[in-house]
C-alpha positions, 0 to 999 in steps of 0.5 A, spaced: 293 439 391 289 435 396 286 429 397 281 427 403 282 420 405 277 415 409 279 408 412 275 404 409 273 396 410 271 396 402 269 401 396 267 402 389 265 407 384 260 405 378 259 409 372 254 407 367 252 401 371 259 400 371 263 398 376 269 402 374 274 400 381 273 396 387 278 395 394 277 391 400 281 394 406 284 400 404 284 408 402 279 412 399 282 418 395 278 423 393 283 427 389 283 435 388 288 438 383 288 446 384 292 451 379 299 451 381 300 444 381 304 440 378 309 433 379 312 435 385 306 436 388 303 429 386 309 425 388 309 429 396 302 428 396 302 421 395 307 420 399 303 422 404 297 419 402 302 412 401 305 413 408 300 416 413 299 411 419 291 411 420 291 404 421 291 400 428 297 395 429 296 390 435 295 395 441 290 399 437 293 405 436 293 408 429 301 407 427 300 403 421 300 405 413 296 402 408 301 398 405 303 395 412 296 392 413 295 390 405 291 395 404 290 398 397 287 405 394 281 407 390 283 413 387 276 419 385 278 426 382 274 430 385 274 437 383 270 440 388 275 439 393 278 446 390 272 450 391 273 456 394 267 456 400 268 463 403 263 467 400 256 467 399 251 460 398 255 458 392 262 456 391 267 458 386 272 453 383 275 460 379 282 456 384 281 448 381 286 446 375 283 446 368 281 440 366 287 438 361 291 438 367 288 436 373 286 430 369 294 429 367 296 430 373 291 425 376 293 419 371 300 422 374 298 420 381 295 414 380 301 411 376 306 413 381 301 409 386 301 403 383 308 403 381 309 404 388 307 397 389 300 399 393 295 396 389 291 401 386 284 402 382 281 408 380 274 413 378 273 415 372 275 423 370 271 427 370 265 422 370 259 422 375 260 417 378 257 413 384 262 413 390 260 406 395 264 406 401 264 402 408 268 408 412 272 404 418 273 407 424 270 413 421 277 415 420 277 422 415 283 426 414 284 433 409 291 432 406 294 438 402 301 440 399 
């Protein structure tokens, strides 16, 4: 499972002319659900997501996690995180979940964040959607369990 995570100042995502999710100070999480996930994945994952200290404390320094600064979370599944890049000029997503149980366990991880207590809005699975964000610092990292 991965997750590519930016810092963001704001985000939303829009699908139809619809603006499906929208954060202020938070986390951008683009979701990649690979073959071989399950739960156990998605609860290690997010409690890196969750727990991963990006922001600045009062001496600049990136020491803080989302939910200690008040942030929250826009989560996006992004299935071509999967893909496999090594070949070629195009990619192969032959290592991405099938779609029934990447979009289970994708509704799996963002129930468990929002029980988490970070607030916590969402994408649409599987639709094309159109990702707005104001990266803060730039800060990206590539997490995967």
């Amino acid at each position: 499972m991965i997750a590519l995570i930016q810092r963001v100042s704001e985000a939303s995502v829009t699908v139809e002319g619809e603006v499906t999710g929208a954060i202020e100070q938070g986390l951008l999480v683009l979701l990649g659900v690979e073959q071989g996930d399950d739960e156990a994945k998605a609860d290690k994952l997010l409690h890196k997501v969750s727990g991963y200290r990006i922001f600045c404390d009062e001496n600049g320094k990136m020491n803080l996690n989302v939910s200690q600064v008040g942030g929250s979370l826009l989560v996006v599944s992004q299935f071509t995180l999967a893909a496999d890049t090594g070949k070629g000029m195009r990619p192969s997503f032959s290592g991405g979940a099938h779609p029934s149980d990447a979009e289970r366990l994708y509704d799996y991880f963002v129930a468990r964040a929002r029980e988490s207590g970070v607030p916590t809005e969402t994408g649409r699975f599987a639709a094309d959607m159109k990702v707005r964000l104001l990266n803060d610092g730039p800060v990206t990292f590539w997490l995967q369990v």
